[in-house]
C-alpha positions, -999 to 999 in steps of 0.1 A, spaced: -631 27 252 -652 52 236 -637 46 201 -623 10 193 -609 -4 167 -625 -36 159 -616 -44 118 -642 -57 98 -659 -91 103 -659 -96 138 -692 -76 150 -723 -97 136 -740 -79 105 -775 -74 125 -755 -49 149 -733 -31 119 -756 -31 97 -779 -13 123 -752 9 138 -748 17 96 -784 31 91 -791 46 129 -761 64 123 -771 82 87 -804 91 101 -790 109 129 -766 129 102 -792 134 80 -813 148 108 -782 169 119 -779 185 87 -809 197 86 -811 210 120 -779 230 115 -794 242 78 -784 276 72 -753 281 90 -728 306 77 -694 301 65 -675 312 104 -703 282 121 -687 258 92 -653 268 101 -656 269 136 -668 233 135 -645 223 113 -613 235 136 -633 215 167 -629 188 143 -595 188 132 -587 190 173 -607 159 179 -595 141 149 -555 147 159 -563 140 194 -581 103 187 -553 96 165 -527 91 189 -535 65 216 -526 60 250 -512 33 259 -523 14 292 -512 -16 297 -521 -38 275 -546 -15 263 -551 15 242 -573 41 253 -581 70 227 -587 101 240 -615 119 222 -623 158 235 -659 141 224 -672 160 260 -657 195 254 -668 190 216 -705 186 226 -704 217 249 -690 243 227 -710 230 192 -744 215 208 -753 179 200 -762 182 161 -725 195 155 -706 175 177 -722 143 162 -709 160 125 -676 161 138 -677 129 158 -690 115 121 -668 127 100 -636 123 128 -646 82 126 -646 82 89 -612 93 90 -599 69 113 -612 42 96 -595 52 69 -565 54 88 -568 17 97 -583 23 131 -610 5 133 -627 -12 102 -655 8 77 -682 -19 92 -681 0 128 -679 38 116 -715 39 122 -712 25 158 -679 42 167 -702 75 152 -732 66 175 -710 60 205 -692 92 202 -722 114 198 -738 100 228 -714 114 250 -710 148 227 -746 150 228 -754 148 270 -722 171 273 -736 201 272 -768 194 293 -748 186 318 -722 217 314 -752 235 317 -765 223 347 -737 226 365 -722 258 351 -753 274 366 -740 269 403 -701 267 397 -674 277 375 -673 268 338 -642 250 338 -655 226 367 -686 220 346 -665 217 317 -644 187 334 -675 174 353 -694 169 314 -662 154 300 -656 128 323 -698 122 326 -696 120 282 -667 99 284 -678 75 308 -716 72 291 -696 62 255 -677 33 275 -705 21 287 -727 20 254 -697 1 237 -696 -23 265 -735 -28 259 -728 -30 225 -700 -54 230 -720 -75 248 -753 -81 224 -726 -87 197 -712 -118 217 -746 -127 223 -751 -131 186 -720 -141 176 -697 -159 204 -665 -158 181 -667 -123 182 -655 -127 219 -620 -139 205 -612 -103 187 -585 -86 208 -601 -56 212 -636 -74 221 -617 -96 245 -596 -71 260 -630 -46 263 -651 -72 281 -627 -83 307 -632 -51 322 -667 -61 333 -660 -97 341 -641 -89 371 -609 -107 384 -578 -89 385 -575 -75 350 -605 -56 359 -592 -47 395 -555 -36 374 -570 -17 345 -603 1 361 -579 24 379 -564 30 347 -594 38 332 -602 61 359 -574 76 355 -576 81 319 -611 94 319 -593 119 346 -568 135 323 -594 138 298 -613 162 322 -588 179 336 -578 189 295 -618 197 294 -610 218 325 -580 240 310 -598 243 273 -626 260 294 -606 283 318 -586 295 289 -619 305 263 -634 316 296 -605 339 304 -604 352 266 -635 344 249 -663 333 270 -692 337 243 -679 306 230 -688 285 263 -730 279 261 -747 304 285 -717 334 285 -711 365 267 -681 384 256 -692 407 282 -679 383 308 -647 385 301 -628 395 326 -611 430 332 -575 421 335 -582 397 306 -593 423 284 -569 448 295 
């Protein structure tokens, strides 16, 4: 829900068009922001990248329904907003390219995805501070994951507003019934659930392995942390 793949022509031009320019700005300001970076940051980014990119490429089907997962929550913990929305960026350009989606939405598909990467790691750090990493890990997944549905839905929504038509789009059609109740809704919300729940629980594992060998990539640990029997 996070990433869909409407093609090109369906969303009205006021909400592409806007989606377009909000999302340069926000990579322009990212690039400066993360100015000065060394060659390992670059790399280290780029690897983060290549994960999400290879993940979002495959998608899941549910029912009638493909759901893309995204590793947009673990993303935004381990690089900070400015470089999860680089990756998140660059990740939609590909896809697009790919045929997933068409170029008129890369800059909302962008948007949407670096929400959620961006309140990950708030929330990782919140919690991490009175549990384990991992469970803060899955907790900011499935919250980042949940926040990019529902800015598509709200995006979804002003874009029918503008242009009804755009409500006959499978993937429009198919994304809105969620909300509109009935039993699709009652069938697939589960699903969704369900969905958002394997994404958290591969949050979950990602965080108990670098926390079990290197824990100075996790925000707020050193490699002093690691544990004995771990470094032994």
């Amino acid at each position: 829900m996070s990433h869909l793949h409407i093609p090109d022509g369906v969303l009205p031009p006021l909400v592409w068009i806007v989606g377009a320019v909000l999302a340069l700005l926000v990579l322009l300001a990212s690039g400066r922001s993360t100015r000065g970076q060394g060659p390992r940051e670059i790399a280290y980014r780029s690897a983060l990248g290549g994960i999400m990119l290879a993940v979002m490429a495959i998608p899941v089907p549910i029912t009638a329904f493909d759901y893309c997962m995204t590793l947009a929550g673990p993303v935004g913990v381990l690089l900070g907003a400015a470089g999860a929305y680089q990756a998140c960026f660059v990740v939609t350009v590909i896809l697009a390219l790919m045929g997933q989606g068409g170029f008129s939405v890369i800059g909302l598909n962008a948007l949407v995805l670096g929400a959620g990467a961006a309140i990950a790691r708030p929330i990782y750090l919140a919690i991490a501070a009175r549990t384990r990493p991992a469970t803060a890990m899955a907790a900011a997944t499935a919250v980042s994951q949940l926040f990019s549905s529902a800015l598509w839905l709200a995006i979804l929504a002003v874009s029918v507003k503008l242009a009804p038509g755009a409500a006959h789009e499978h993937e429009v059609a198919h994304a809105l019934a969620w909300v509109r109740g009935g039993v699709v809704a009652a069938v697939v919300l589960p699903l969704l659930l369900l969905a958002v729940g394997v994404e958290a629980m591969l949050g979950f594992g990602l965080a108990r392995f670098l926390d079990r060998v290197r824990p100075d990539l996790l925000p707020g640990r050193t490699s002093a942390d690691v544990p004995e029997e771990a470094s032994a």
